[in-house]
C-alpha positions as CSV (number, residue, x, y, z in Angstrom):
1,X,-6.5,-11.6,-13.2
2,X,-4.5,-11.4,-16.6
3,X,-1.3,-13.2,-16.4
4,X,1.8,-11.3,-15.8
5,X,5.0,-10.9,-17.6
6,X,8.2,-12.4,-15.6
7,X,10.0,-9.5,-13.3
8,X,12.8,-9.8,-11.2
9,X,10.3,-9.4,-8.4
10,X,10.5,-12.2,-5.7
11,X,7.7,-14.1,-5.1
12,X,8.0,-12.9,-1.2
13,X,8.0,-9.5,-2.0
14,X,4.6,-7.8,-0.8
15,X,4.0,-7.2,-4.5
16,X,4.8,-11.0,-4.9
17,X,2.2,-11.8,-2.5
18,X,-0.4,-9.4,-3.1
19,X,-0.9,-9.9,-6.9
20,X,-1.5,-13.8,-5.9
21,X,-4.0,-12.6,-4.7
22,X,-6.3,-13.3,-1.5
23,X,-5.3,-16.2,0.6
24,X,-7.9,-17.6,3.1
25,X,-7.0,-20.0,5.6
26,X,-8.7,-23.8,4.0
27,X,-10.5,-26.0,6.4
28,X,-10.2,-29.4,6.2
29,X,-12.5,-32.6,7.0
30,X,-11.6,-35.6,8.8
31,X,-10.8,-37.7,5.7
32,X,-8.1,-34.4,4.6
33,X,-10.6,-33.1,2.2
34,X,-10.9,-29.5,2.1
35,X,-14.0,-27.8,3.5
36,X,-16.1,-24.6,1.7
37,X,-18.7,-22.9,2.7
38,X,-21.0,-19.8,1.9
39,X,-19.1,-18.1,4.5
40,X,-16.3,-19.0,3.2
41,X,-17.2,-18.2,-0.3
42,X,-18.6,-14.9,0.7
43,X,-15.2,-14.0,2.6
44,X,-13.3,-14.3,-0.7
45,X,-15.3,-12.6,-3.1
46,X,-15.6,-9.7,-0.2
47,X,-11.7,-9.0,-0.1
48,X,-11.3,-9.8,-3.5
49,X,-13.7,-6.8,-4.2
50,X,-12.0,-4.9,-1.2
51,X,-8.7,-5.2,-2.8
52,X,-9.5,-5.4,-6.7
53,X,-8.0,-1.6,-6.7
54,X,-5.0,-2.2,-4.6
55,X,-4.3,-5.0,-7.0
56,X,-4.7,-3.0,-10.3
57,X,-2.5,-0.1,-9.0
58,X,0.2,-2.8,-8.0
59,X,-0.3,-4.1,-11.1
60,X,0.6,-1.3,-13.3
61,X,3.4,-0.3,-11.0
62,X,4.8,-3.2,-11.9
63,X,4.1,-2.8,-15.7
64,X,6.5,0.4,-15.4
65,X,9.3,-2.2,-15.3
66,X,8.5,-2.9,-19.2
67,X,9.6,0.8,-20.1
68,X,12.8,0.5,-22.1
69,X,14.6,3.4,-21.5
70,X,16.0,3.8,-17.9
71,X,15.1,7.0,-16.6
72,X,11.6,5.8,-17.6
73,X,12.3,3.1,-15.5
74,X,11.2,3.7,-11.7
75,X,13.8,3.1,-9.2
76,X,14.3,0.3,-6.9
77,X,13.4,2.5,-4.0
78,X,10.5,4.1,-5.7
79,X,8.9,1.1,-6.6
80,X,9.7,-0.3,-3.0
81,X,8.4,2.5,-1.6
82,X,5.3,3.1,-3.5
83,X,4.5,-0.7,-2.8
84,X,5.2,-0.4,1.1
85,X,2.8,2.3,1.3
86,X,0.0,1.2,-1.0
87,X,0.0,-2.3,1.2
88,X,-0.1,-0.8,4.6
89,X,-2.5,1.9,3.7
90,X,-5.1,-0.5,2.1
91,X,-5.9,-2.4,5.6
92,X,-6.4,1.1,7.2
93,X,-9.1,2.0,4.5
94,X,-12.4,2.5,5.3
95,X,-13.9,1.9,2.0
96,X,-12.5,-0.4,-0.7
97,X,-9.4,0.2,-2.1
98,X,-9.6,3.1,-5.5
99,X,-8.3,2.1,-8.8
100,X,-5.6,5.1,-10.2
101,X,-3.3,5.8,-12.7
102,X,0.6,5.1,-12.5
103,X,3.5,6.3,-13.9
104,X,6.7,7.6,-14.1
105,X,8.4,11.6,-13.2
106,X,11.5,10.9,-16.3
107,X,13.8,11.0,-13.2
108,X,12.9,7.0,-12.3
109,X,10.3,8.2,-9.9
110,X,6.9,7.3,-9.6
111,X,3.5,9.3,-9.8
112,X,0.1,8.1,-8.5
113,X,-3.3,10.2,-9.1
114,X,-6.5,9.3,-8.0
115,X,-9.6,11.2,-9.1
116,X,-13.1,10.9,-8.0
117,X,-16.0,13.1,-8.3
118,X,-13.9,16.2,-8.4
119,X,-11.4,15.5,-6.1
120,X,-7.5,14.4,-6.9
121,X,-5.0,12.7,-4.6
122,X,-1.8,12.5,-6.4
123,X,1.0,10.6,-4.2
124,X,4.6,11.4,-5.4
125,X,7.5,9.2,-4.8
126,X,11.2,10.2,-5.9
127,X,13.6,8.3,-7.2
128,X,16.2,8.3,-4.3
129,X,15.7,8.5,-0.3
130,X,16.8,12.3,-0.6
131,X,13.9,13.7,-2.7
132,X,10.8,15.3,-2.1
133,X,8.3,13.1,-1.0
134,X,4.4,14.1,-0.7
135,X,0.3,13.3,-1.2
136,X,-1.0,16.2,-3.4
137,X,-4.7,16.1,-2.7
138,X,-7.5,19.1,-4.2
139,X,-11.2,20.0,-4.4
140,X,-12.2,22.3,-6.5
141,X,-10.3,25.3,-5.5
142,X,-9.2,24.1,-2.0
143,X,-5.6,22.1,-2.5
144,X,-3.0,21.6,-0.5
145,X,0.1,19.1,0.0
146,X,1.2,16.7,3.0
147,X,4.9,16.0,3.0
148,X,4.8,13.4,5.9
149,X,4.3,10.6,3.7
150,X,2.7,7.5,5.7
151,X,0.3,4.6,5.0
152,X,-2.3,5.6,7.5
153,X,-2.3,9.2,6.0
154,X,-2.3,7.4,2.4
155,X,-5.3,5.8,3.6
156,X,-6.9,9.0,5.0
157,X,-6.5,11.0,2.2
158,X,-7.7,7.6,-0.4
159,X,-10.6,7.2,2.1
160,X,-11.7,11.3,1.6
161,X,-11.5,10.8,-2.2
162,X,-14.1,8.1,-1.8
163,X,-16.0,10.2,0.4
């Protein structure tokens, strides 16, 4: 994973955590060394590739932080948000987690598409708590948009891009 350029992000913030990347619990032997096996080898690289998208996405959400001018910028809440979401709907996931785009509305929101074989989900997230909200999701000529924002439907609609 490439290094990252210093943000005011804590380093207990899910986006802290997550771009760490996986953690597995280490076993240890009698003497205090630590203990690896297959399994245990096998484990990682399977959430590593479960979550490789999850953590490009939260990667270039927090690349947006670069952009110089503020209302390129995403907000504090956007950016809260749009991590919250992307962390709870990745468990729910059927499949692995999709790579997608990120940026910005000019208005310190934040835009996410995902496109796959035709089909687009595009998950908007305004700048303040009193904006529109919503997952933008179309198939050929059949579109439509959910304004009840949620991990679980994140993951639903992710998972039927995959699909």
């Amino acid at each position: 994973m490439p290094a990252l350029k210093s943000h005011p992000i804590s380093n207990t913030t899910p986006v802290a955590i997550l771009l760490q990347g996986p953690q597995l619990p280490q076993a240890q032997g009698a003497d205090g060394r630590q203990i690896t096996s297959q399994a245990t080898h096998a484990s990682e690289a399977w959430l590593r590739d479960r979550q490789h998208g999850l953590v490009v996405v939260i990667q270039r959400l927090v690349s947006l932080l670069d952009f110089t001018e503020p209302e390129d910028k995403p907000s504090e809440f956007a950016l809260t948000v749009a991590a919250n979401l992307l962390i709870e709907a990745n468990p729910l996931m059927r499949s692995n987690f999709p790579s997608g785009s990120v940026g910005t509305d000019g208005a310190s929101g934040i835009r996410l598409q995902w496109n796959r074989s035709g089909r687009e989900i595009r998950l908007v997230i305004p700048a303040h708590s009193d904006g529109r909200m919503y997952i933008y999701y179309q198939s050929g000529k059949t579109y439509g948009i959910v304004e009840n924002v949620s991990g679980r439907g994140l993951a639903y609609w992710l998972d039927w891009l995959i699909a």
